[in-house]
C-alpha positions in Angstrom: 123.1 155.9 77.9 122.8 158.8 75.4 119.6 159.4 73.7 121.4 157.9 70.4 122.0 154.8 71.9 118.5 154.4 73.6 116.9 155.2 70.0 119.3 152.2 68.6 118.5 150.0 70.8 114.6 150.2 70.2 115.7 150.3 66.5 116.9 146.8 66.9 114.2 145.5 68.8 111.4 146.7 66.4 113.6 144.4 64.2 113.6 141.5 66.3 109.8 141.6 66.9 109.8 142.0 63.1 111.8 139.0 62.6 109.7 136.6 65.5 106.6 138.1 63.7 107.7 137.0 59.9 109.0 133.5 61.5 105.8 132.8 63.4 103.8 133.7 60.4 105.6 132.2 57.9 103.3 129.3 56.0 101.9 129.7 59.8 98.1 130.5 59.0 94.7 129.5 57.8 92.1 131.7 56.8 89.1 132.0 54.9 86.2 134.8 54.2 82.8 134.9 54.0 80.5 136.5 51.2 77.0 136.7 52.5 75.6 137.6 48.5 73.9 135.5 46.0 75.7 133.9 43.5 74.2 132.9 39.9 76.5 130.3 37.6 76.5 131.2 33.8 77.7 127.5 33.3 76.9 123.7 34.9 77.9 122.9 38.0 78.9 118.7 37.7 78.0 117.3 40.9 79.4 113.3 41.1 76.4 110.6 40.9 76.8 107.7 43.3 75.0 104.7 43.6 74.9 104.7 47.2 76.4 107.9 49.8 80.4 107.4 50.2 80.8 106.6 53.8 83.1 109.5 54.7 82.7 113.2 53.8 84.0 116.9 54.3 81.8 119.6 55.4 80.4 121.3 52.2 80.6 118.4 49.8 77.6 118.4 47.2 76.6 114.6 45.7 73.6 112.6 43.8 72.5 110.0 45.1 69.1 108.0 44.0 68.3 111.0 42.1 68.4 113.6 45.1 71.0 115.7 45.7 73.2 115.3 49.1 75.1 117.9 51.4 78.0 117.1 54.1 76.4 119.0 57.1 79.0 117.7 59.4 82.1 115.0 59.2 80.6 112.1 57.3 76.7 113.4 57.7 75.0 113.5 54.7 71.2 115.3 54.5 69.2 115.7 51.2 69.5 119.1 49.8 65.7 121.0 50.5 62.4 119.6 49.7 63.6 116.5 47.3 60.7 113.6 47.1 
């Protein structure tokens, strides 16, 4: 093989391995990022007021109940948010 032919053949399978890359990729992903900073709100945060805790729950979910306010710590855990009495 002639040097010409070796380059086109390595040509083609950078594009290949391009191609299996974008397929594999494509709406293929999750992601998220974390910011380890304070953050201040110039405007109310509206946190939903139940009578009694909903049964189910993500992680990260923020609700009032009986006056204290409720955190999702795990899938359908809730625990009151700091020092509430």
């Amino acid at each position: 093989m002639s040097l010409q032919e070796l380059q086109d053949q390595i040509t083609k399978l950078k594009r290949d391995i391009e191609g299996l890359t974008q397929a594999y990729y494509s709406n293929n992903f999750s992601s998220h990022q974390d910011f380890n900073k304070e953050s201040f709100f110039n405007y109310r945060l509206k946190v939903p007021n139940y009578s009694t805790l909903p049964t189910t729950c993500e992680v990260g979910e923020i609700v009032e109940n009986d006056g204290k306010l409720n955190i999702c710590v795990t899938a359908n855990t809730w625990a009151i948010v700091g020092n509430q009495s």
